[in-house]
C-alpha positions in Angstrom: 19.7 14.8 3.2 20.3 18.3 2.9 18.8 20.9 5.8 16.3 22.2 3.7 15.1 18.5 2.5 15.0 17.7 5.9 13.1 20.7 6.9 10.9 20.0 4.0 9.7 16.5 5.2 9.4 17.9 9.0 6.9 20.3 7.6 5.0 17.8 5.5 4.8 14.9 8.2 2.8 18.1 10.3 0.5 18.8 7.2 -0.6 15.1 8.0 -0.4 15.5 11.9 -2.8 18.3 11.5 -5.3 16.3 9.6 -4.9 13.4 12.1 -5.8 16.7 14.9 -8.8 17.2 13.4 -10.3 13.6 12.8 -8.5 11.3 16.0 -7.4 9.5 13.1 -3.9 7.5 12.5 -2.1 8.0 9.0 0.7 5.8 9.0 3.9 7.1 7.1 7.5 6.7 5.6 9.8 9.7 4.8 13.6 9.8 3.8 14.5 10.7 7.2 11.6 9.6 9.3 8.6 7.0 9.0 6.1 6.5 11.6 3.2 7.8 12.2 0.9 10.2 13.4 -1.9 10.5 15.1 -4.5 13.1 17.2 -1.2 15.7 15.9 1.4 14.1 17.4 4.5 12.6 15.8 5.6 8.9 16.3 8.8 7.3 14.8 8.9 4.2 14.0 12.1 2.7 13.7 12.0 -1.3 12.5 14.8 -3.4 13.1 15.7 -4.8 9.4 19.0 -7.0 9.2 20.9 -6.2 5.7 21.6 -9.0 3.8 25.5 -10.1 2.5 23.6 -10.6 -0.4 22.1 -8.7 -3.3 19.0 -10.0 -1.4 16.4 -7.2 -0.1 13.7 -7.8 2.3 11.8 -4.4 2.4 7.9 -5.1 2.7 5.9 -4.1 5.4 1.7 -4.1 5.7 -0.3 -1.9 8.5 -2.7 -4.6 10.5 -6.3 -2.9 10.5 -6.7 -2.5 13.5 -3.5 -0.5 13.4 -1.6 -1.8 15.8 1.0 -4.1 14.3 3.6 -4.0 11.7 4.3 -6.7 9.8 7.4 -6.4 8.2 9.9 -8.1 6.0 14.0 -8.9 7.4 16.6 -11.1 6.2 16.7 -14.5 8.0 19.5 -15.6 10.3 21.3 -17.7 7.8 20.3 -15.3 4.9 19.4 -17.2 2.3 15.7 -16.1 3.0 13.5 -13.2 4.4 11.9 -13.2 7.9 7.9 -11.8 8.4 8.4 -10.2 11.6 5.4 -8.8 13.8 5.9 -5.5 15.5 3.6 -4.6 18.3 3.3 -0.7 18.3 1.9 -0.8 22.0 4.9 -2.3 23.2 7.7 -2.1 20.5 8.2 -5.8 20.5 8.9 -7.9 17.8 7.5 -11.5 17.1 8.8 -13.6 14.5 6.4 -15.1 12.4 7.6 -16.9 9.6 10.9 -17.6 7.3 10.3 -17.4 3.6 12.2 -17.4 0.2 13.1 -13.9 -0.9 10.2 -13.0 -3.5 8.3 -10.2 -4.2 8.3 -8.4 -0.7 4.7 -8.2 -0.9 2.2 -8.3 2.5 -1.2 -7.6 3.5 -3.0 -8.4 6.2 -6.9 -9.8 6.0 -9.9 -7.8 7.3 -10.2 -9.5 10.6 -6.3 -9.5 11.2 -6.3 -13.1 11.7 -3.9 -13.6 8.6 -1.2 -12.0 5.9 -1.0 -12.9 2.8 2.5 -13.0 0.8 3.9 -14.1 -2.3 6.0 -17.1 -3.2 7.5 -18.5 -6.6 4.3 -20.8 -6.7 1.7 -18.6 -5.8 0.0 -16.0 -2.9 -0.1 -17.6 0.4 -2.0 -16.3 3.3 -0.3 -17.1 6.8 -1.9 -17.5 10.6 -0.9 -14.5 12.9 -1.6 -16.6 15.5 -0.5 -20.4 14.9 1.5 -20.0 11.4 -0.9 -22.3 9.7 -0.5 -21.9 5.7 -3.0 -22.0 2.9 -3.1 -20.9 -0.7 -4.8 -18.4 -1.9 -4.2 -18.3 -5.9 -1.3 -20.5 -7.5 0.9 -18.7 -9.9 2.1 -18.7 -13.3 -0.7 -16.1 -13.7 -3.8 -16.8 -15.9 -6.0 -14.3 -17.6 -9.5 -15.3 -18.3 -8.0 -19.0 -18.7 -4.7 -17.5 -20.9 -0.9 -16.7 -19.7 -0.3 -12.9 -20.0 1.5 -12.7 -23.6 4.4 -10.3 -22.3 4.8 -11.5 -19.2 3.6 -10.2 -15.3 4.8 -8.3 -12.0 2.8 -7.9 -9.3 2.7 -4.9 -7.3 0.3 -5.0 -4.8 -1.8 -7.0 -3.0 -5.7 -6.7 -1.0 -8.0 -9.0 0.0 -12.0 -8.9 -0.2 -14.3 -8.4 2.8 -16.4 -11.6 2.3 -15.6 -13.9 -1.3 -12.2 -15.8 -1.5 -10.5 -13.7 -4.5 -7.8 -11.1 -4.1 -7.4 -7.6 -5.7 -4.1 -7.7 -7.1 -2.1 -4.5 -9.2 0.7 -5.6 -11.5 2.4 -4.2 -14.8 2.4 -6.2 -18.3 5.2 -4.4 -20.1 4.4 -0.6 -19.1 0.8 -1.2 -18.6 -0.5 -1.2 -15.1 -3.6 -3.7 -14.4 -6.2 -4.4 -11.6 -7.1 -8.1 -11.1 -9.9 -9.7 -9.6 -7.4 -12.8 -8.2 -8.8 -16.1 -7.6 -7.6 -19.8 -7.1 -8.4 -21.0 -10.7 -8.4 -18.0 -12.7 -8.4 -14.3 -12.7 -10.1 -11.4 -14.5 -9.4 -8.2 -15.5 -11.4 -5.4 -13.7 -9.3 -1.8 -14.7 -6.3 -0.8 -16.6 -4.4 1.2 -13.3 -2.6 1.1 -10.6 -2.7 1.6 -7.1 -5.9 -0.3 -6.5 -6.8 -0.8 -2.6 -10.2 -1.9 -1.2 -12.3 0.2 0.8 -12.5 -0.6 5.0 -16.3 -1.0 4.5 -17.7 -3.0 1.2 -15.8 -4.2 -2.0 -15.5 -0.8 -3.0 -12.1 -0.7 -5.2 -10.5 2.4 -5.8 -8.2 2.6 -8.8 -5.2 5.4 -10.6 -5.5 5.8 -13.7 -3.6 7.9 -15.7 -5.9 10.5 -16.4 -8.8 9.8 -13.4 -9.4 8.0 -9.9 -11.9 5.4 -10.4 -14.1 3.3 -7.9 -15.3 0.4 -8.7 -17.1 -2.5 -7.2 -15.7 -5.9 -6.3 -16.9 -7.9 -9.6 -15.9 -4.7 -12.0 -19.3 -3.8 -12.4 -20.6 -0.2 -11.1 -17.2 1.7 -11.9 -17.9 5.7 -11.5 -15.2 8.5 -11.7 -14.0 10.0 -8.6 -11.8 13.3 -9.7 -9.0 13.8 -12.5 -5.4 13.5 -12.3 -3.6 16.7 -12.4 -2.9 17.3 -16.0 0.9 18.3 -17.1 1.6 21.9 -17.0 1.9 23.4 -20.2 4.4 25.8 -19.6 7.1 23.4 -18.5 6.7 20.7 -20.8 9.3 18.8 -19.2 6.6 18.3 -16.0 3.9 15.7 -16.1 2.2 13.9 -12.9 2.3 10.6 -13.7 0.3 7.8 -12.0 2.5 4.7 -12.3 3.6 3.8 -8.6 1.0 5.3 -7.6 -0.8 4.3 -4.3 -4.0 4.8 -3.0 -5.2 4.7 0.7 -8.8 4.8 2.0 -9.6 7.0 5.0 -10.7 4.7 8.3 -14.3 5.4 7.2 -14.2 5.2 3.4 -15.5 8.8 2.5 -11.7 10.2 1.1 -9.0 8.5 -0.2 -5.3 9.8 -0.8 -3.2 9.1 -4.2 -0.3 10.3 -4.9 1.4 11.2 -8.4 5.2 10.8 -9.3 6.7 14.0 -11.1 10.6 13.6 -11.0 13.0 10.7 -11.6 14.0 10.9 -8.1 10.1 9.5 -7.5 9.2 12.5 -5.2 5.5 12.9 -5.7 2.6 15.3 -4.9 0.0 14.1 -2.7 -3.9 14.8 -3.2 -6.6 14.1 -0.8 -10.3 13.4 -2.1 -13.8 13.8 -0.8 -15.3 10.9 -2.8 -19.1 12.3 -1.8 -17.8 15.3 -3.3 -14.9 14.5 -5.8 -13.1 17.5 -4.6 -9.4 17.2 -4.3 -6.4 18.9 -2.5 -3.3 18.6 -3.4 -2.2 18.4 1.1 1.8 18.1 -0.2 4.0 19.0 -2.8 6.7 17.6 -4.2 7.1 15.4 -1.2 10.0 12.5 -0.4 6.7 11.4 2.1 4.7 8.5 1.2 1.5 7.3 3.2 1.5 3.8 3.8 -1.7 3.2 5.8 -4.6 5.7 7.4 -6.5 4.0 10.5 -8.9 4.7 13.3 -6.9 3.3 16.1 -9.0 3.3 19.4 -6.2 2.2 22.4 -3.2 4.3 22.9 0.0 3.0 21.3 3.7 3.2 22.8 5.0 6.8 23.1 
C-alpha cells in the first residue's frame, strides 16, 4: 500500500474506534493493512494464522462467535487437499482446531447460542459442535425453489441462522440477481430480491440491500418496511454509481442501527453508511474505504491486549 492508503485506513479504523468510545461497543474489522477490532476506542489487531495452500485452493472464511469472543476461521489442512475450521480464542490468542472439510464455498456462521457453526459442503449446509464436533444437516443441496431447481443456476453468498425455527437465511446470486432465502431442510422460499441479508441479535428481524433501499423484513417475509435509500449515482460524474451487490449488512449489539456498505470502484473500495432504523437517518461514517466491518458486538469480559 501506498503511505497515503495506509494513512487513509489508519484514519478510518478510528472513525470506528470513536463510535466503539461512545457506546462500549465491539465492531469487528478487516482492512488492507490491518483487521481486528476495536473496541471502548482502542485498536486491536488481529493477526490469524492461515497456511497458503500449493494449490489453487483458498480457505478464507471466517465468522465472529456472538458473544464475540472467538474467531472461527477457515486454513488449509495439513495434507492440503482440504480446509481446516480453526477456533481462535481472542482472550488468549489460542487456536483450536475444530474440524477438516473439503474446500467449498468458505462460508461460516455461528448459531445464536454459540453452541454451533454452520458451513457449506457439495451436499448441503452442515452445522458443526463447538464443543464435541458432532455433525447434522441443516438443508441438503442442489437448491430448490418453492419445490423447482433455480433455471440459471445458484451461488450462495452468505449464510444466518434464525433465533428459534430450524430454517436458515441464506443470500446468493442467480445470474446477476442477488436473492434472500428462507432456507429449510425440504425446500426453500424466496423472501427479497437483495443482498446482504443478516438477522437481527434480538427477533427474526432480516435486514436486506437492495439496490435502490434497505429493507427489514420479518422471518416468514411478511411485515417488510423500508428503512432509508441507497445513495443514488451522482449526476455529474456519470461514470460513479453506489452499487449494492457485495454488499453487507451488520446489526448493531442492540438491533436499533445497522451498517451497509456500497461498492463504487472496480477495486471494490466502498462507502460505508450507518442507520438509525427508529429513525431511518443515515451517515455515510467512511468514504471510499479499503475497510470492511465484519461483525459489531457487545462484548462484556476484557479480551487479550
Amino acid at each position: 500500500m501506498s503511505d497515503s492508503l495506509r494513512r487513509h485506513e489508519e484514519s478510518d479504523i478510528a472513525k470506528l474506534a470513536a463510535i466503539t468510545r461512545d457506546d462500549h461497543s465491539t465492531i469487528f474489522f478487516h482492512g488492507l493493512a490491518k483487521s481486528g477490532y476495536v473496541r471502548d476506542g482502542s485498536i486491536h489487531i488481529v493477526a490469524l494464522k492461515r497456511v497458503e495452500a500449493p494449490s489453487p485452493m483458498q480457505c478464507l472464511g471466517e465468522a465472529v462467535s456472538r458473544d464475540g469472543m472467538r474467531i472461527a476461521y477457515f486454513t488449509t489442512a495439513d495434507d492440503a487437499s482440504k480446509c481446516r475450521i480453526v477456533l481462535h480464542e481472542l482472550r488468549t490468542g489460542e487456536d483450536r482446531s475444530l474440524l477438516d472439510v473439503e474446500p467449498n464455498h468458505n462460508l461460516l456462521s455461528w448459531s445464536w447460542d454459540d453452541t454451533e457453526i454452520a458451513y457449506r459442503v457439495s451436499s448441503g449446509i452442515v452445522a458443526v459442535s463447538t464443543t464435541d464436533r458432532r455433525q447434522r444437516t441443516l438443508g441438503s443441496l442442489p437448491l430448490r425453489i418453492n419445490g423447482k431447481p433455480p433455471t440459471h443456476g445458484w451461488n450462495l453468498t452468505s449464510i444466518d441462522w434464525l433465533h428459534q425455527r430450524p430454517e436458515l437465511v441464506e443470500s446468493g446470486t442467480c445470474r446477476e440477481t442477488h436473492q434472500t432465502l428462507l432456507f429449510s431442510s425440504n425446500d426453500s422460499r424466496l423472501l427479497a430480491f437483495g443482498s446482504g441479508a443478516a438477522v437481527s441479535p434480538a427477533g427474526d428481524h432480516i435486514a436486506v440491500a437492495l439496490k435502490d433501499s434497505v429493507v427489514v423484513i420479518d422471518g416468514d417475509g411478511s411485515n417488510r418496511r423500508r428503512i432509508t435509500s441507497i445513495p443514488p449515482a451522482a449526476f455529474f460524474l456519470p461514470f460513479f454509481k453506489e452499487e449494492t451487490f457485495w454488499s453487507k449488512v451488520v446489526w448493531s449489539p442492540s438491533g436499533d442501527r445497522l451498517w451497509f456498505n456500497t461498492i463504487i470502484n472496480e477495486e471494490f473500495n466502498s462507502n460505508l453508511y450507518l442507520v438509525d432504523l427508529k429513525t431511518g437517518r443515515r451517515r455515510r461514517v467512511l468514504k471510499n474505504t479499503s475497510v470492511t466491518i465484519t461483525a459489531w458486538r457487545q462484548v462484556r469480559v476484557a479480551l487479550a491486549e
